[in-house]
Phi, psi and omega in degrees: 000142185258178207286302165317293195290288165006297180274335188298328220292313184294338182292267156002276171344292142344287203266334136355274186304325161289334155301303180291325181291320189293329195300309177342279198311305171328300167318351206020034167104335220290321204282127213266136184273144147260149184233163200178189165188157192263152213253323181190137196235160175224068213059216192270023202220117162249160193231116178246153153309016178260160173218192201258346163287000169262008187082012200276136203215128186300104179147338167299128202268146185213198177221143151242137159209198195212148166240155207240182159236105194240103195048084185048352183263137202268142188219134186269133158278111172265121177300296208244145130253137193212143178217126174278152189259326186220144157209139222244178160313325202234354187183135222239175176207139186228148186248155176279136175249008205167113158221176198249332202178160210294144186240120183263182167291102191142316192279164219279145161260139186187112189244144154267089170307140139299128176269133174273149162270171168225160175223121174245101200249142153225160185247119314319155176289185190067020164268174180257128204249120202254111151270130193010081186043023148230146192292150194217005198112201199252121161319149352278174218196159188189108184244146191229161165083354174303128150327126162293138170140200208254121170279129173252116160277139167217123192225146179212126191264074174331138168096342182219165179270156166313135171251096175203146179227170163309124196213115161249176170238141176261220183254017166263145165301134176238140168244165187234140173196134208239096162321070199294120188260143180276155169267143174244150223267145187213147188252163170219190229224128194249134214228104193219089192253157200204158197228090029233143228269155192084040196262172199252118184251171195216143217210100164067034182098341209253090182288151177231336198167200182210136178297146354319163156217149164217114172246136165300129203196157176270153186295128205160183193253133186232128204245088141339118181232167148221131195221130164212138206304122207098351188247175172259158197267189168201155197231147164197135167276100204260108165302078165281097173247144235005261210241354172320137175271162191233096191276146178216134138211176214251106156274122219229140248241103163323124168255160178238169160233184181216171217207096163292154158200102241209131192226172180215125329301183182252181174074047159261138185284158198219094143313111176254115168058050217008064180250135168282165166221006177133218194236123189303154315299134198255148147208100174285105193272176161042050147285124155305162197261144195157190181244153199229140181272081196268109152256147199241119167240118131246132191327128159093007215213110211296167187305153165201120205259179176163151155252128184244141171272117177250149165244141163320136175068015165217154204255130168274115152271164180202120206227063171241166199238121186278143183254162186276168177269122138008092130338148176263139171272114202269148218281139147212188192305107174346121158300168161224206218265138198114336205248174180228144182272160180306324181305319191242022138256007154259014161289310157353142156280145183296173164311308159308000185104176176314161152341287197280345181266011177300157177276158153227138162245190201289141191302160187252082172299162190231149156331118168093333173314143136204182194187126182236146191248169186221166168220161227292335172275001172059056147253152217226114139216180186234143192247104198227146190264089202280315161207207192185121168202168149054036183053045146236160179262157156267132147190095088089088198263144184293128192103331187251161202245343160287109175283158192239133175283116160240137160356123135350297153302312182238028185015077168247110181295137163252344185146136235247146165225136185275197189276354201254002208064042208250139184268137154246140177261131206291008191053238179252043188294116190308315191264009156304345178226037158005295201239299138080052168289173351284160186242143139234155188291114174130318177312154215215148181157125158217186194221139157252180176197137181280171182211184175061353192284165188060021189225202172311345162219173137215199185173179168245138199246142172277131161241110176270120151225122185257119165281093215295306196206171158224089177262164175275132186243107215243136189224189165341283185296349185162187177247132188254139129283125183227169186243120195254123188234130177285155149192129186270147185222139189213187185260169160212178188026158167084185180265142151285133203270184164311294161011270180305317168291330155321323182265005196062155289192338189205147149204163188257138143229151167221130198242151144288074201275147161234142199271338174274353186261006201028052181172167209270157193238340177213128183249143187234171150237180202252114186295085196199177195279342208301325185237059166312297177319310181296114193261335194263015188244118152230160181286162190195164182204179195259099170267135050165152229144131190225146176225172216248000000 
Protein backbone atom coordinates (compact mmCIF):
# COMPACT_ATOMS: atom_id res chain seq x y z
CA UNK A 1 0.00 0.00 0.00
CA UNK A 2 1.41 3.41 -0.81
CA UNK A 3 2.11 6.19 1.23
CA UNK A 4 -0.12 8.37 -0.46
CA UNK A 5 -3.49 6.05 -0.36
CA UNK A 6 -2.44 5.76 2.94
CA UNK A 7 -2.51 9.48 4.15
CA UNK A 8 -5.67 9.80 1.63
CA UNK A 9 -7.12 7.12 4.02
CA UNK A 10 -6.44 9.12 7.24
CA UNK A 11 -7.30 12.38 5.63
CA UNK A 12 -11.08 10.59 4.89
CA UNK A 13 -10.87 9.46 8.73
CA UNK A 14 -10.35 12.87 9.87
CA UNK A 15 -12.79 14.77 8.01
CA UNK A 16 -15.52 11.73 8.80
CA UNK A 17 -15.02 12.35 12.15
CA UNK A 18 -15.27 16.24 12.21
CA UNK A 19 -18.39 15.99 10.48
CA UNK A 20 -20.25 13.77 12.59
CA UNK A 21 -19.26 15.79 15.70
CA UNK A 22 -20.33 18.96 13.64
CA UNK A 23 -23.49 17.28 12.77
CA UNK A 24 -23.70 16.08 16.99
CA UNK A 25 -23.27 20.32 17.55
CA UNK A 26 -26.10 21.31 15.03
CA UNK A 27 -28.47 18.90 16.63
CA UNK A 28 -27.89 20.81 19.84
CA UNK A 29 -27.82 17.36 21.78
CA UNK A 30 -31.58 17.10 20.77
CA UNK A 31 -31.01 14.12 18.91
CA UNK A 32 -31.49 10.28 20.19
CA UNK A 33 -28.14 8.43 19.38
CA UNK A 34 -29.02 4.66 18.61
CA UNK A 35 -26.65 1.80 18.99
CA UNK A 36 -26.10 -1.40 17.35
CA UNK A 37 -23.44 -3.77 15.31
CA UNK A 38 -23.57 -5.08 12.17
CA UNK A 39 -24.60 -8.40 11.94
CA UNK A 40 -23.91 -9.06 8.10
CA UNK A 41 -22.51 -7.71 4.96
CA UNK A 42 -23.19 -7.79 1.60
CA UNK A 43 -21.41 -5.86 -1.07
CA UNK A 44 -22.46 -2.58 -0.28
CA UNK A 45 -25.59 -3.48 2.03
CA UNK A 46 -25.19 -4.28 5.66
CA UNK A 47 -27.65 -5.85 7.87
CA UNK A 48 -27.58 -4.54 11.51
CA UNK A 49 -29.70 -5.47 14.95
CA UNK A 50 -31.43 -2.08 15.47
CA UNK A 51 -34.82 -2.42 14.35
CA UNK A 52 -37.96 0.45 14.29
CA UNK A 53 -38.90 -0.33 17.87
CA UNK A 54 -35.54 1.78 18.66
CA UNK A 55 -36.88 4.62 16.80
CA UNK A 56 -35.10 3.99 14.16
CA UNK A 57 -36.73 5.70 10.40
CA UNK A 58 -35.86 4.83 6.82
CA UNK A 59 -33.68 7.94 5.87
CA UNK A 60 -31.57 7.95 8.91
CA UNK A 61 -27.66 8.58 8.33
CA UNK A 62 -25.37 7.00 10.75
CA UNK A 63 -21.39 5.88 11.24
CA UNK A 64 -19.51 2.22 11.75
CA UNK A 65 -16.81 2.22 13.66
CA UNK A 66 -14.41 0.21 15.82
CA UNK A 67 -12.70 1.01 18.98
CA UNK A 68 -8.86 0.84 19.58
CA UNK A 69 -6.42 1.51 22.81
CA UNK A 70 -4.13 3.58 22.25
CA UNK A 71 -1.51 4.39 25.42
CA UNK A 72 -4.75 2.91 27.70
CA UNK A 73 -7.19 5.23 26.25
CA UNK A 74 -9.88 3.76 24.08
CA UNK A 75 -10.11 5.93 20.97
CA UNK A 76 -13.10 5.33 17.76
CA UNK A 77 -11.78 4.60 14.33
CA UNK A 78 -14.25 5.61 11.65
CA UNK A 79 -15.24 3.30 8.74
CA UNK A 80 -18.36 3.94 7.38
CA UNK A 81 -21.17 6.37 6.25
CA UNK A 82 -24.30 4.48 6.02
CA UNK A 83 -28.45 5.29 5.55
CA UNK A 84 -30.79 3.24 6.33
CA UNK A 85 -32.67 1.59 3.29
CA UNK A 86 -35.02 -1.05 4.74
CA UNK A 87 -36.59 -1.73 8.15
CA UNK A 88 -38.15 -4.78 9.72
CA UNK A 89 -39.02 -5.06 13.52
CA UNK A 90 -36.03 -6.71 15.35
CA UNK A 91 -33.57 -5.33 12.28
CA UNK A 92 -32.64 -3.16 9.95
CA UNK A 93 -30.41 -2.90 6.51
CA UNK A 94 -28.19 0.18 5.17
CA UNK A 95 -26.62 1.25 2.61
CA UNK A 96 -22.94 2.18 2.56
CA UNK A 97 -22.33 5.71 1.10
CA UNK A 98 -18.71 6.30 2.02
CA UNK A 99 -16.15 4.18 3.57
CA UNK A 100 -12.34 4.64 4.82
CA UNK A 101 -11.55 0.82 5.04
CA UNK A 102 -13.08 -2.99 5.29
CA UNK A 103 -16.10 -3.13 7.50
CA UNK A 104 -16.58 -6.25 9.46
CA UNK A 105 -19.06 -8.46 11.21
CA UNK A 106 -19.39 -6.75 14.74
CA UNK A 107 -18.15 -3.60 14.48
CA UNK A 108 -20.01 -0.65 16.13
CA UNK A 109 -23.37 1.26 14.73
CA UNK A 110 -24.28 4.77 15.41
CA UNK A 111 -27.56 6.23 14.20
CA UNK A 112 -28.88 9.74 14.66
CA UNK A 113 -33.09 9.37 14.90
CA UNK A 114 -34.77 11.84 13.20
CA UNK A 115 -37.20 14.50 15.01
CA UNK A 116 -40.66 15.06 14.74
CA UNK A 117 -42.76 18.56 15.31
CA UNK A 118 -46.50 18.81 16.64
CA UNK A 119 -48.41 22.21 16.21
CA UNK A 120 -51.10 22.38 18.81
CA UNK A 121 -53.91 24.72 18.73
CA UNK A 122 -57.41 25.03 20.84
CA UNK A 123 -61.09 26.68 20.39
CA UNK A 124 -60.89 28.84 22.92
CA UNK A 125 -57.11 29.26 22.92
CA UNK A 126 -55.10 28.92 26.81
CA UNK A 127 -55.77 25.35 27.79
CA UNK A 128 -52.48 23.59 28.98
CA UNK A 129 -51.02 21.35 27.20
CA UNK A 130 -49.77 17.78 28.38
CA UNK A 131 -47.37 15.44 26.17
CA UNK A 132 -47.53 11.98 27.55
CA UNK A 133 -48.52 13.65 31.03
CA UNK A 134 -46.16 16.56 31.22
CA UNK A 135 -46.81 20.31 30.66
CA UNK A 136 -44.86 21.61 28.03
CA UNK A 137 -47.30 24.96 27.87
CA UNK A 138 -50.53 26.96 26.70
CA UNK A 139 -52.24 26.80 23.29
CA UNK A 140 -51.62 27.49 20.57
CA UNK A 141 -48.01 25.77 20.61
CA UNK A 142 -45.40 24.39 18.15
CA UNK A 143 -43.04 21.49 20.38
CA UNK A 144 -39.90 21.08 17.98
CA UNK A 145 -37.58 18.26 18.63
CA UNK A 146 -39.99 15.57 19.39
CA UNK A 147 -39.42 11.28 18.99
CA UNK A 148 -40.79 10.17 15.91
CA UNK A 149 -43.27 7.32 17.48
CA UNK A 150 -46.64 7.72 19.15
CA UNK A 151 -47.61 10.43 21.50
CA UNK A 152 -50.62 10.79 24.50
CA UNK A 153 -51.99 14.69 24.10
CA UNK A 154 -53.82 16.25 26.49
CA UNK A 155 -55.47 19.54 26.94
CA UNK A 156 -57.04 21.04 29.64
CA UNK A 157 -59.02 24.18 30.25
CA UNK A 158 -60.57 25.73 33.64
CA UNK A 159 -64.18 25.58 32.63
CA UNK A 160 -64.07 22.95 30.06
CA UNK A 161 -63.64 19.02 29.81
CA UNK A 162 -60.63 17.50 28.83
CA UNK A 163 -59.07 16.95 25.97
CA UNK A 164 -57.42 13.91 24.43
CA UNK A 165 -55.93 12.24 22.10
CA UNK A 166 -53.22 9.70 20.40
CA UNK A 167 -51.02 11.35 17.99
CA UNK A 168 -47.83 9.50 16.01
CA UNK A 169 -45.23 11.63 14.41
CA UNK A 170 -43.42 10.96 11.26
CA UNK A 171 -40.50 13.54 9.98
CA UNK A 172 -43.61 15.68 8.96
CA UNK A 173 -44.81 18.46 11.19
CA UNK A 174 -48.46 17.00 12.84
CA UNK A 175 -51.15 19.32 13.90
CA UNK A 176 -53.42 18.82 16.71
CA UNK A 177 -56.77 21.06 17.20
CA UNK A 178 -59.09 20.83 19.92
CA UNK A 179 -62.45 21.82 20.17
CA UNK A 180 -63.10 22.65 23.96
CA UNK A 181 -66.69 21.48 25.21
CA UNK A 182 -67.48 23.81 28.19
CA UNK A 183 -68.33 21.42 31.14
CA UNK A 184 -71.09 21.47 32.88
CA UNK A 185 -70.20 21.74 36.31
CA UNK A 186 -71.69 19.47 39.08
CA UNK A 187 -70.23 19.18 42.48
CA UNK A 188 -68.53 16.41 44.29
CA UNK A 189 -67.69 15.15 47.33
CA UNK A 190 -64.35 15.47 49.11
CA UNK A 191 -63.97 12.48 51.67
CA UNK A 192 -61.25 13.74 54.25
CA UNK A 193 -60.08 11.45 57.07
CA UNK A 194 -57.07 11.74 59.51
CA UNK A 195 -55.25 9.47 61.82
CA UNK A 196 -55.94 10.24 64.52
CA UNK A 197 -59.10 11.88 63.90
CA UNK A 198 -60.42 15.32 65.11
CA UNK A 199 -57.90 17.15 63.23
CA UNK A 200 -58.89 20.68 62.00
CA UNK A 201 -59.25 20.75 57.89
CA UNK A 202 -58.82 23.65 55.78
CA UNK A 203 -59.71 23.93 51.77
CA UNK A 204 -57.52 26.74 50.12
CA UNK A 205 -57.02 28.73 53.47
CA UNK A 206 -60.38 28.19 54.25
CA UNK A 207 -61.39 26.18 57.68
CA UNK A 208 -64.34 23.82 57.26
CA UNK A 209 -64.52 21.45 59.89
CA UNK A 210 -62.49 18.36 61.66
CA UNK A 211 -62.09 14.98 60.46
CA UNK A 212 -63.73 12.41 59.45
CA UNK A 213 -65.32 15.40 56.99
CA UNK A 214 -67.33 14.84 53.53
CA UNK A 215 -67.34 18.20 51.54
CA UNK A 216 -69.03 19.30 48.58
CA UNK A 217 -66.88 20.95 46.23
CA UNK A 218 -66.93 21.99 42.17
CA UNK A 219 -64.67 20.40 39.97
CA UNK A 220 -60.91 22.36 40.56
CA UNK A 221 -58.00 22.26 42.02
CA UNK A 222 -57.68 22.13 46.16
CA UNK A 223 -54.69 22.97 48.22
CA UNK A 224 -55.76 20.59 51.26
CA UNK A 225 -54.31 21.61 55.09
CA UNK A 226 -54.77 19.25 58.05
CA UNK A 227 -53.32 20.57 61.17
CA UNK A 228 -54.14 19.09 65.26
CA UNK A 229 -52.57 20.10 67.96
CA UNK A 230 -49.28 17.95 68.64
CA UNK A 231 -49.03 16.81 65.41
CA UNK A 232 -47.20 17.69 62.80
CA UNK A 233 -49.86 19.19 59.68
CA UNK A 234 -50.21 17.49 56.54
CA UNK A 235 -50.76 19.17 53.20
CA UNK A 236 -51.87 18.15 49.83
CA UNK A 237 -52.92 19.14 46.42
CA UNK A 238 -56.15 17.23 45.26
CA UNK A 239 -57.43 17.81 41.35
CA UNK A 240 -61.71 17.03 41.28
CA UNK A 241 -62.84 16.46 37.99
CA UNK A 242 -66.46 16.03 37.42
CA UNK A 243 -68.66 14.46 40.04
CA UNK A 244 -66.49 11.81 41.19
CA UNK A 245 -65.97 11.30 44.92
CA UNK A 246 -62.45 12.05 46.05
CA UNK A 247 -61.03 10.40 49.17
CA UNK A 248 -58.03 11.86 50.73
CA UNK A 249 -56.16 10.89 54.12
CA UNK A 250 -53.70 12.34 56.37
CA UNK A 251 -51.53 10.55 58.66
CA UNK A 252 -50.67 12.54 60.84
CA UNK A 253 -47.09 12.46 62.59
CA UNK A 254 -46.72 12.83 66.87
CA UNK A 255 -44.69 16.11 67.96
CA UNK A 256 -42.92 15.87 71.33
CA UNK A 257 -40.99 18.78 73.27
CA UNK A 258 -37.99 18.40 75.69
CA UNK A 259 -37.52 19.04 79.19
CA UNK A 260 -34.09 20.05 80.61
CA UNK A 261 -33.21 20.02 83.70
CA UNK A 262 -30.14 21.58 85.36
CA UNK A 263 -29.93 22.38 89.72
CA UNK A 264 -27.38 23.93 91.71
CA UNK A 265 -26.46 21.81 93.32
CA UNK A 266 -26.31 19.05 90.78
CA UNK A 267 -26.88 15.35 91.24
CA UNK A 268 -30.42 16.00 92.55
CA UNK A 269 -33.06 13.39 92.12
CA UNK A 270 -35.95 14.30 89.54
CA UNK A 271 -39.12 12.68 89.95
CA UNK A 272 -41.94 13.70 86.59
CA UNK A 273 -45.39 13.10 87.54
CA UNK A 274 -44.02 11.16 90.51
CA UNK A 275 -41.75 8.33 88.23
CA UNK A 276 -37.96 9.13 89.20
CA UNK A 277 -36.44 9.62 85.71
CA UNK A 278 -32.66 10.22 87.12
CA UNK A 279 -30.16 12.86 88.26
CA UNK A 280 -29.68 16.83 87.64
CA UNK A 281 -28.43 17.40 85.14
CA UNK A 282 -31.42 15.63 83.30
CA UNK A 283 -32.20 16.02 79.34
CA UNK A 284 -35.10 14.73 78.51
CA UNK A 285 -36.27 14.06 75.25
CA UNK A 286 -39.93 12.99 73.39
CA UNK A 287 -42.52 14.63 76.07
CA UNK A 288 -45.95 14.76 74.63
CA UNK A 289 -46.79 18.12 74.86
CA UNK A 290 -48.78 18.95 78.51
CA UNK A 291 -48.35 20.15 81.70
CA UNK A 292 -46.00 17.75 84.15
CA UNK A 293 -45.63 17.56 88.03
CA UNK A 294 -41.32 17.98 88.66
CA UNK A 295 -40.54 17.39 91.98
CA UNK A 296 -36.21 17.74 92.71
CA UNK A 297 -34.70 15.90 96.12
CA UNK A 298 -31.74 16.24 97.63
CA UNK A 299 -30.19 15.35 101.05
CA UNK A 300 -29.74 18.23 102.92
CA UNK A 301 -31.57 20.75 100.58
CA UNK A 302 -35.30 21.72 101.25
CA UNK A 303 -38.00 19.69 98.36
CA UNK A 304 -38.65 21.95 95.07
CA UNK A 305 -42.05 21.29 93.66
CA UNK A 306 -43.35 23.38 89.89
CA UNK A 307 -45.86 22.23 87.32
CA UNK A 308 -44.18 22.53 83.93
CA UNK A 309 -45.33 23.13 80.75
CA UNK A 310 -43.95 21.48 77.59
CA UNK A 311 -44.85 22.24 73.84
CA UNK A 312 -44.45 20.96 70.81
CA UNK A 313 -40.96 21.70 68.80
CA UNK A 314 -39.84 23.61 71.98
CA UNK A 315 -37.28 23.09 74.80
CA UNK A 316 -38.40 23.83 78.22
CA UNK A 317 -35.22 24.55 81.20
CA UNK A 318 -35.61 24.24 84.55
CA UNK A 319 -32.79 25.81 86.34
CA UNK A 320 -33.20 25.97 90.18
CA UNK A 321 -31.17 26.81 92.95
CA UNK A 322 -31.93 24.32 96.04
CA UNK A 323 -31.87 25.96 99.37
CA UNK A 324 -30.30 24.31 102.33
CA UNK A 325 -32.29 23.12 105.32
CA UNK A 326 -32.53 25.08 108.44
CA UNK A 327 -30.51 23.43 111.14
CA UNK A 328 -32.73 22.68 114.10
CA UNK A 329 -31.57 24.77 117.19
CA UNK A 330 -31.97 22.46 120.24
CA UNK A 331 -34.37 23.47 123.01
CA UNK A 332 -32.91 24.43 126.22
CA UNK A 333 -33.77 25.80 129.49
CA UNK A 334 -35.91 29.24 129.49
CA UNK A 335 -33.38 31.63 130.64
CA UNK A 336 -33.84 33.74 133.37
CA UNK A 337 -35.26 36.84 134.18
CA UNK A 338 -33.16 39.52 133.13
CA UNK A 339 -31.13 37.29 131.18
CA UNK A 340 -31.29 36.99 127.27
CA UNK A 341 -30.11 33.59 125.79
CA UNK A 342 -27.28 33.95 122.19
CA UNK A 343 -30.52 32.78 120.12
CA UNK A 344 -32.83 35.66 120.60
CA UNK A 345 -29.91 38.08 120.88
CA UNK A 346 -29.06 37.53 117.10
CA UNK A 347 -32.82 37.95 116.96
CA UNK A 348 -32.52 41.64 118.11
CA UNK A 349 -32.98 44.59 116.06
CA UNK A 350 -29.76 45.74 114.64
CA UNK A 351 -28.60 49.44 115.24
CA UNK A 352 -29.29 50.33 112.07
CA UNK A 353 -32.53 49.29 112.52
CA UNK A 354 -34.79 45.81 111.75
CA UNK A 355 -34.20 43.72 109.01
CA UNK A 356 -36.62 45.08 106.65
CA UNK A 357 -36.17 48.67 107.64
CA UNK A 358 -32.07 48.30 107.26
CA UNK A 359 -30.16 50.99 105.29
CA UNK A 360 -27.94 48.66 102.50
CA UNK A 361 -25.19 50.49 100.76
CA UNK A 362 -23.88 49.24 97.55
CA UNK A 363 -22.82 45.89 97.15
CA UNK A 364 -19.11 45.13 97.18
CA UNK A 365 -18.63 43.07 94.13
CA UNK A 366 -15.61 41.10 93.30
CA UNK A 367 -13.46 40.20 90.01
CA UNK A 368 -15.82 37.50 88.39
CA UNK A 369 -19.30 37.90 90.35
CA UNK A 370 -21.83 37.29 87.50
CA UNK A 371 -25.27 36.24 87.22
CA UNK A 372 -27.36 35.27 84.84
CA UNK A 373 -30.69 35.77 83.51
CA UNK A 374 -33.53 34.83 81.11
CA UNK A 375 -36.61 37.00 79.88
CA UNK A 376 -39.95 36.59 79.03
CA UNK A 377 -38.62 35.55 75.14
CA UNK A 378 -36.62 32.84 76.89
CA UNK A 379 -33.56 34.56 75.86
CA UNK A 380 -30.52 33.85 78.37
CA UNK A 381 -27.35 36.25 79.16
CA UNK A 382 -25.00 36.65 81.40
CA UNK A 383 -23.84 39.79 83.49
CA UNK A 384 -20.19 39.34 84.83
CA UNK A 385 -18.19 41.93 86.95
CA UNK A 386 -15.13 42.42 84.63
CA UNK A 387 -12.68 44.56 86.41
CA UNK A 388 -12.92 47.36 89.65
CA UNK A 389 -10.57 50.64 89.27
CA UNK A 390 -10.92 54.51 89.93
CA UNK A 391 -14.01 53.84 92.56
CA UNK A 392 -15.76 51.99 89.45
CA UNK A 393 -16.94 48.06 89.28
CA UNK A 394 -16.52 47.51 85.47
CA UNK A 395 -19.14 45.02 83.68
CA UNK A 396 -19.67 43.22 81.03
CA UNK A 397 -22.93 42.38 79.58
CA UNK A 398 -23.18 38.91 77.41
CA UNK A 399 -23.71 39.59 73.94
CA UNK A 400 -23.08 43.77 73.71
CA UNK A 401 -19.75 44.83 72.65
CA UNK A 402 -20.03 47.72 74.85
CA UNK A 403 -18.62 47.68 79.14
CA UNK A 404 -20.80 49.61 81.37
CA UNK A 405 -18.95 51.90 84.22
CA UNK A 406 -20.78 52.05 87.70
CA UNK A 407 -20.18 54.24 90.77
CA UNK A 408 -19.09 52.23 93.68
CA UNK A 409 -20.73 53.90 95.93
CA UNK A 410 -24.47 54.54 94.78
CA UNK A 411 -24.10 52.12 91.64
CA UNK A 412 -25.09 54.92 89.32
CA UNK A 413 -24.11 53.93 85.48
CA UNK A 414 -21.54 56.74 84.40
CA UNK A 415 -20.90 55.77 81.44
CA UNK A 416 -20.29 53.27 78.72
CA UNK A 417 -16.70 52.25 77.47
CA UNK A 418 -16.57 50.98 73.45
CA UNK A 419 -14.13 48.14 71.97
CA UNK A 420 -11.49 50.53 71.32
CA UNK A 421 -11.45 51.39 75.50
CA UNK A 422 -12.46 55.08 74.51
CA UNK A 423 -15.56 56.46 77.62
CA UNK A 424 -18.88 57.14 76.01
CA UNK A 425 -21.67 58.83 77.28
CA UNK A 426 -25.14 57.41 78.09
CA UNK A 427 -27.32 60.20 77.03
CA UNK A 428 -30.71 59.96 78.66
CA UNK A 429 -30.38 56.56 79.35
CA UNK A 430 -33.51 56.47 81.71
CA UNK A 431 -32.12 53.46 83.99
CA UNK A 432 -28.60 55.14 84.96
CA UNK A 433 -29.64 55.92 88.48
CA UNK A 434 -31.71 52.68 89.18
CA UNK A 435 -30.53 52.25 92.24
CA UNK A 436 -29.11 55.52 93.84
CA UNK A 437 -27.59 53.48 97.33
CA UNK A 438 -27.62 53.64 99.87
CA UNK A 439 -31.47 52.16 99.76
CA UNK A 440 -34.19 51.68 102.14
CA UNK A 441 -37.74 50.98 101.99
CA UNK A 442 -39.58 54.44 101.61
CA UNK A 443 -36.50 56.66 99.99
CA UNK A 444 -37.49 58.31 96.75
CA UNK A 445 -35.12 59.91 94.13
CA UNK A 446 -35.76 61.31 90.72
CA UNK A 447 -34.55 63.28 87.49
CA UNK A 448 -35.62 64.90 84.65
CA UNK A 449 -34.02 64.86 81.16
CA UNK A 450 -35.15 67.07 77.98
CA UNK A 451 -36.51 65.26 74.81
CA UNK A 452 -38.21 66.27 71.53
CA UNK A 453 -36.34 69.12 71.07
CA UNK A 454 -36.07 70.22 67.62
CA UNK A 455 -38.57 68.03 66.29
CA UNK A 456 -42.43 68.51 66.13
CA UNK A 457 -42.57 69.40 69.90
CA UNK A 458 -40.55 69.44 72.62
CA UNK A 459 -41.00 68.42 76.46
CA UNK A 460 -39.59 66.81 79.26
CA UNK A 461 -39.45 63.24 80.73
CA UNK A 462 -39.63 62.61 84.96
CA UNK A 463 -37.88 59.68 85.89
CA UNK A 464 -39.43 59.03 89.82
CA UNK A 465 -37.89 56.26 91.98
CA UNK A 466 -39.25 54.65 94.93
CA UNK A 467 -38.11 52.12 97.19
CA UNK A 468 -42.07 50.82 97.69
CA UNK A 469 -40.80 47.29 100.64
CA UNK A 470 -38.70 45.08 101.43
CA UNK A 471 -39.99 41.12 100.75
CA UNK A 472 -39.68 37.62 100.27
CA UNK A 473 -40.02 36.78 96.45
CA UNK A 474 -40.10 33.15 95.48
CA UNK A 475 -39.09 32.33 91.37
CA UNK A 476 -37.53 29.33 90.01
CA UNK A 477 -34.18 29.77 90.98
CA UNK A 478 -34.85 30.29 95.28
CA UNK A 479 -36.55 32.55 97.54
CA UNK A 480 -35.19 36.11 97.54
CA UNK A 481 -35.38 38.72 100.52
CA UNK A 482 -35.62 41.69 98.57
CA UNK A 483 -35.78 45.61 98.21
CA UNK A 484 -38.89 46.07 95.75
CA UNK A 485 -38.15 49.66 93.89
CA UNK A 486 -40.51 50.97 91.51
CA UNK A 487 -39.92 53.22 88.80
CA UNK A 488 -41.86 55.49 86.86
CA UNK A 489 -41.54 57.48 83.76
CA UNK A 490 -43.43 60.48 82.19
CA UNK A 491 -43.94 63.29 79.86
CA UNK A 492 -43.81 66.66 81.45
CA UNK A 493 -43.98 70.28 79.88
CA UNK A 494 -44.21 71.39 76.62
CA UNK A 495 -46.42 70.05 73.88
CA UNK A 496 -46.52 66.62 73.84
CA UNK A 497 -47.01 65.80 70.04
CA UNK A 498 -50.12 63.22 68.75
CA UNK A 499 -47.53 60.71 68.28
CA UNK A 500 -46.48 60.64 71.56
CA UNK A 501 -49.62 60.65 72.95
CA UNK A 502 -50.75 57.54 71.24
CA UNK A 503 -48.56 55.68 73.28
CA UNK A 504 -49.45 57.12 76.35
CA UNK A 505 -47.92 59.95 78.81
CA UNK A 506 -46.29 57.04 82.23
CA UNK A 507 -45.36 53.84 81.90
CA UNK A 508 -43.79 51.68 85.15
CA UNK A 509 -40.84 49.23 85.96
CA UNK A 510 -40.28 47.04 88.85
CA UNK A 511 -37.15 45.98 89.97
CA UNK A 512 -36.30 43.27 92.63
CA UNK A 513 -32.75 43.81 94.62
CA UNK A 514 -31.49 41.21 96.82
CA UNK A 515 -28.74 42.08 99.07
CA UNK A 516 -27.55 38.71 99.36
CA UNK A 517 -27.24 38.12 95.62
CA UNK A 518 -26.01 41.39 95.26
CA UNK A 519 -28.02 42.42 91.99
CA UNK A 520 -31.21 42.68 91.19
CA UNK A 521 -33.30 39.14 90.72
CA UNK A 522 -36.62 40.24 89.01
CA UNK A 523 -37.76 42.51 86.81
CA UNK A 524 -41.70 43.28 85.58
CA UNK A 525 -42.78 46.31 82.82
CA UNK A 526 -45.72 47.53 82.42
CA UNK A 527 -47.57 45.82 79.83
CA UNK A 528 -48.61 49.00 77.35
CA UNK A 529 -47.25 50.59 74.07
CA UNK A 530 -45.56 52.89 76.48
CA UNK A 531 -42.17 51.09 76.25
CA UNK A 532 -42.49 49.76 72.56
CA UNK A 533 -39.26 51.13 71.42
CA UNK A 534 -37.12 49.54 73.99
CA UNK A 535 -37.38 46.06 72.32
CA UNK A 536 -34.64 44.53 75.14
CA UNK A 537 -36.81 45.78 78.37
CA UNK A 538 -38.86 42.57 79.19
CA UNK A 539 -39.90 41.08 82.43
CA UNK A 540 -37.16 38.83 83.46
CA UNK A 541 -35.59 37.15 86.57
CA UNK A 542 -32.18 35.69 88.08
CA UNK A 543 -31.96 31.27 87.20
CA UNK A 544 -28.38 31.26 88.56
CA UNK A 545 -25.40 33.24 89.83
CA UNK A 546 -22.07 32.97 91.58
CA UNK A 547 -19.92 35.12 93.74
CA UNK A 548 -16.16 35.12 94.53
Amino acid sequence: MSFKRILNDHVKIIAWTIAFIILMILSNGQAEMVKGRVTSIQGNVIELNLGNERGLRLGDIGKIYYVVKIDQQETSIFIAKIKITHLLEKSSKALIEEKTGEIRVGYLVEIKTKEGELEVGSEPSGAKVYVNGKEVGETPLVLKNLKLGRHQIRLVKEGYDPYEVSEVLGTERKKVTANMKKMIVKEANLEIRSDPPGAKVSLNGKEVGETPLVWAVKPGRYLIEVHKEGYGGHEEWVEVIGTDRRAVFAPLRRLFGMLFIYTDPSGADIYIDGQFVGKSPYDGKDFAPKTYKVRIVKEGFEAWEKEVVVEARKKVEILPVLREKKREVAVTSPPAKGEVSKEMKSKEPSKEGDWPNKIHEAPDWKVGDRWTYKNAKGQIWTEEVKDIKEGLFILRTEGQTDLRAYDKKTMNLKFLINKDGRKESIGDNPFKNMFNFPIFVGKKWAYTVSAGMGYESSYSKLNEFEVKSFEEISMLSGRYMTHQISYKQKYMGGDVSASIRSTGIEGWVRYWYSPEVKAWVKREVEKSRYWERLTWLQDAELISYKLK
